[in-house]
C-alpha positions, -999 to 999 in steps of 0.1 A, spaced: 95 299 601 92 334 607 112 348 639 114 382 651 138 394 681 118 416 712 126 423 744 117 396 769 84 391 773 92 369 801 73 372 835 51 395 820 32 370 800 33 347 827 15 367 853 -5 400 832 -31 375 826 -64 390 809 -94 387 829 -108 360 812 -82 339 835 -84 362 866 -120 356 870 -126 322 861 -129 309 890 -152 341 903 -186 337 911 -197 352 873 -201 318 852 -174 312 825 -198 324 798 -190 324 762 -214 345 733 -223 329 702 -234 352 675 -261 327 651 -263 345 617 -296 330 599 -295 355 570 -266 346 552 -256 313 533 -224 297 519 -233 270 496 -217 248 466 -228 275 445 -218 304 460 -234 326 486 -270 339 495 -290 365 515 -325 359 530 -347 375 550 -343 388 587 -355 374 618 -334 340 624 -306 354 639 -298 345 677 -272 345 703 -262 313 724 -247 320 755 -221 290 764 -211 278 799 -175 262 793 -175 257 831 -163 218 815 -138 235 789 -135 199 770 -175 196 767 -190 233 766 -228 233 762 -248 258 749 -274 272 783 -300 299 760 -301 313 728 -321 350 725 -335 360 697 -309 389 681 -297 401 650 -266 398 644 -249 391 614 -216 370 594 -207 406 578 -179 421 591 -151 405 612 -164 377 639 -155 401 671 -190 418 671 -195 405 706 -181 409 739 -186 404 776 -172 425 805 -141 412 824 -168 411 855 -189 384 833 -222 403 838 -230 418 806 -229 405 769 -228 434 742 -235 425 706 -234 446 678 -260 443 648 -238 450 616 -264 445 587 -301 438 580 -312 424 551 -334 445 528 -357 433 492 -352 452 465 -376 434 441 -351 410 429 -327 395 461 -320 410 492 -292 423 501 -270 440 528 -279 473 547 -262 491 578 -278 484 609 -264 506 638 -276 490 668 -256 471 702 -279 448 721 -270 449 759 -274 412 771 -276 404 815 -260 373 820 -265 372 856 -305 366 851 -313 334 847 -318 332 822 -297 359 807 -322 385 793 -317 419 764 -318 445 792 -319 473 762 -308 485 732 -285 517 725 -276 530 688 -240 534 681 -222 546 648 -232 531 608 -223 491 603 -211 488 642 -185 457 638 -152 446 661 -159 452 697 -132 463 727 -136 464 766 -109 478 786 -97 456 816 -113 477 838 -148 473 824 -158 507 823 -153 518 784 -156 500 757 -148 505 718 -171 499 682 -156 497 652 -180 515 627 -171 501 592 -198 523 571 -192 552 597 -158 550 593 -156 553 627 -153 540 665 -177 547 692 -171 552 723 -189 538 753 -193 544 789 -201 511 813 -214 516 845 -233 487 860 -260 474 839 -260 512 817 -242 513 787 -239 543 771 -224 559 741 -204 590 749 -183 599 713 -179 586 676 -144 592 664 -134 597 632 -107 575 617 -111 583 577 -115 547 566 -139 518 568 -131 507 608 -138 468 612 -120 456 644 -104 478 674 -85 461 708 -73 476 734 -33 479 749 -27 462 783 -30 495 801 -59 511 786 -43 543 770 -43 535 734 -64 515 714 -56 496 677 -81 502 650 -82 477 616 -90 499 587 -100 466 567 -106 483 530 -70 507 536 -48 476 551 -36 495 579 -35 501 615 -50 529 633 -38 539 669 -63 555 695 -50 576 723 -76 571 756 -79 597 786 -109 584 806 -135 588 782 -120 613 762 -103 596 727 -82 609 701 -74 593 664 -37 594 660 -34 595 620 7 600 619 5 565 637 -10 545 611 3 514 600 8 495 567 -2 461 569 -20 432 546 -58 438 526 -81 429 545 -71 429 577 -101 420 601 -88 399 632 -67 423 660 -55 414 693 -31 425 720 -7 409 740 -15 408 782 14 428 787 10 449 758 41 441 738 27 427 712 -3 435 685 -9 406 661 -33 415 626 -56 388 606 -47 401 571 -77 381 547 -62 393 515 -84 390 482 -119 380 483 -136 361 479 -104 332 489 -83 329 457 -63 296 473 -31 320 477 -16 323 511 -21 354 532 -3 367 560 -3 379 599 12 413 610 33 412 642 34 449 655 54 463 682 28 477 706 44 491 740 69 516 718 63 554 717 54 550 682 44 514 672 57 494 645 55 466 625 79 446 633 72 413 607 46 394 587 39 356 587 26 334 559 -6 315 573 -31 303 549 -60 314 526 -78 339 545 -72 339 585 -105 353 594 -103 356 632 -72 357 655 -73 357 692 -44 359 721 -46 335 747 -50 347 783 -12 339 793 -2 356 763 17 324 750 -2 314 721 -27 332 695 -51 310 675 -63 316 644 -94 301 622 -87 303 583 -110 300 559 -92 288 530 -116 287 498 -142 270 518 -167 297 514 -164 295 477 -178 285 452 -179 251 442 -156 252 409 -138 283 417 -101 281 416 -94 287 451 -121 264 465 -115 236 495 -139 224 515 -133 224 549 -112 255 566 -85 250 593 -74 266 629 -39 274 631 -18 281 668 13 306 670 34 302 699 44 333 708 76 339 730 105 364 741 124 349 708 100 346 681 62 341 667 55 316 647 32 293 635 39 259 652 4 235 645 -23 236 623 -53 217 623 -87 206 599 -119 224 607 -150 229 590 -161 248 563 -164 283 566 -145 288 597 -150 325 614 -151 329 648 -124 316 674 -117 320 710 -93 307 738 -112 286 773 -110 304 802 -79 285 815 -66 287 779 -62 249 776 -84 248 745 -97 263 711 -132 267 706 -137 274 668 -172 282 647 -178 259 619 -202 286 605 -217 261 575 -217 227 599 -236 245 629 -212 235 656 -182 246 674 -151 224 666 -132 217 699 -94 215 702 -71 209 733 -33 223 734 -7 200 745 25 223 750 23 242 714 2 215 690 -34 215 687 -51 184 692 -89 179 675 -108 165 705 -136 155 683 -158 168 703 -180 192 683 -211 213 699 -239 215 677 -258 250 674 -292 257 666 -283 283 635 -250 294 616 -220 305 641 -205 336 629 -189 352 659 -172 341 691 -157 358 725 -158 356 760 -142 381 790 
């Protein structure tokens, strides 16, 4: 057990809830995105590439947060490279973005990877929701941020080793500056109060920090932070105390445990503050909307090779409780194989978790700080990659 000491979070967690909370009971549906990779494959023998044109996005009503169900799917690529936060939708629940990371090109032999640099603009208020357009952002666009008050959001460029920066005015999204952050950029999140911003620089294991004036955005390099290879999942607390950091480690999974950052957020300079031992690769980390628990999906050696030394064959979904005293890890629970994206209900009462090799979404319900496997699983018509709501 890991414990670190900061100053009360108290109240604060209890009533800065994110807007996922805030507006669930709004007249904007409790929609979840689904980003369907159909390029990519994990198999006993290792991993594959095919060709484009079977990716999709499901859009999920968890309206019943023990049985979501899966409403459309639109034809999108999207993609399993990169972190699972390449999608997004506005605290107001009308628009779904979704970044394109890679398409697949031939090069007489296999196909492989290539930097897309598109962000599909979904409306989730038509029925059915509908790709209202298409806007070109920076080189290998990956994590995605939208500030609570829905009018900027945030692309981590991993190629462009950069983040873009986005206006959001009604249905018109539009990118207004790339900024240059001087490594490979794969996830970004935004503090509580929208003035600064957290940028995972996944190949240089650190944290970058964004300062934010309206539109206007600066890279603060004598900010950056040291913290574990790999580092692809990011997320802030709701009152902004707190920044937690996925740190992967080696790939592919070597069966050695890995670790979580805990970073003090709020201070004039932020730190890091601790690191926890989780498991083999911890893909994708999210905060819940009262701020009281993170969850996190880890890989393990599931998308392995059979035969390799760090293989397993099912992943897992582990839940921090985070309080004024501590953050630790305090349940653990099986998933499926390949596990990547994860996100909170809109009450925050469950876990939703991709099972990127089964095609479903493993459900989980949290009874005071232990996960409990509903059994419940929603099956998906392709490969889940990515997941996120408000």
């Amino acid at each position: 057990m890991t414990r670190i000491h900061v100053r009360t979070l108290g109240m604060a967690l209890l009533i800065a809830l994110s807007p996922i909370r805030a507006l669930a009971s709004g007249d904007a549906p409790a929609f979840l995105l689904v980003g369907l990779d159909g390029k990519t494959f994990f198999t006993l023998d290792g991993s594959r590439n095919g060709p484009n044109g079977s990716d999709a996005v499901g859009i999920i009503d968890a309206s019943d947060e023990a049985h979501p169900r899966l409403v459309h799917t639109l034809t999108l690529d999207n993609s399993v490279y990169g972190p699972p936060t390449n999608l997004r939708v506005t605290p107001d629940g009308r628009l779904g973005l979704v970044a394109s990371s890679v398409l697949m090109h031939h090069d007489g032999t296999a196909w492989y990877a290539h930097a897309d640099n598109r962000l599909h603009v979904i409306d989730l208020t038509a029925t059915p929701p509908r790709l209202i357009e298409t806007v070109e952002v920076g080189q290998q666009p990956s994590g995605i941020s939208i500030s609570r008050t829905g009018d900027l959001a945030l692309i981590a460029n991993r190629e462009g080793r950069s983040v873009t920066v986005l206006s959001i005015l009604g249905s018109k999204v539009r990118p207004v500056a790339t900024i240059d952050v001087g490594d490979e950029a794969a996830a970004v999140a935004f503090a509580a109060n929208g003035r600064r911003a957290f940028v995972a620089k996944n190949k240089a294991a650190r944290i970058g920090v964004l300062s934010i004036n309206g539109t206007s955005v600066r890279y603060e390099p004598e900010y950056d932070m040291p913290v574990g290879a790999g580092v692809y999942g990011l997320d802030v607390t709701p009152d902004g105390t707190l920044a937690l950091t996925g740190n992967t480690g080696q790939e592919p999974s070597d069966g050695h445990a890995d670790t979580i950052s805990v970073i003090r957020a709020d201070g004039r300079r932020p730190v890091v503050l601790d690191h926890l031992g989780i498991g083999d690769t911890p893909e994708a980390l999210v905060i819940a909307p009262d701020g009281r628990h993170a969850a996190v999906s880890i890989v393990r050696g599931s998308s392995a090779a059979r035969g390799s030394p760090g293989y397993t064959p099912t992943g897992a979904v582990a839940l921090l409780t985070l309080s004024s005293q501590s953050v630790q890890m305090t349940s653990q629970a099986e998933a499926g194989a390949v596990t990547q994206g994860v996100a909170f209900s809109p009450s925050g009462d469950y876990v939703y978790v991709c099972n990127y090799v089964d095609r479903n979404l493993g459900i989980y319900r949290i009874s005071g700080d232990t996960l409990i496997d509903t059994g419940n699983r929603l099956s998906l018509p392709g490969q889940p990659a990515s997941l996120a709501g408000r």
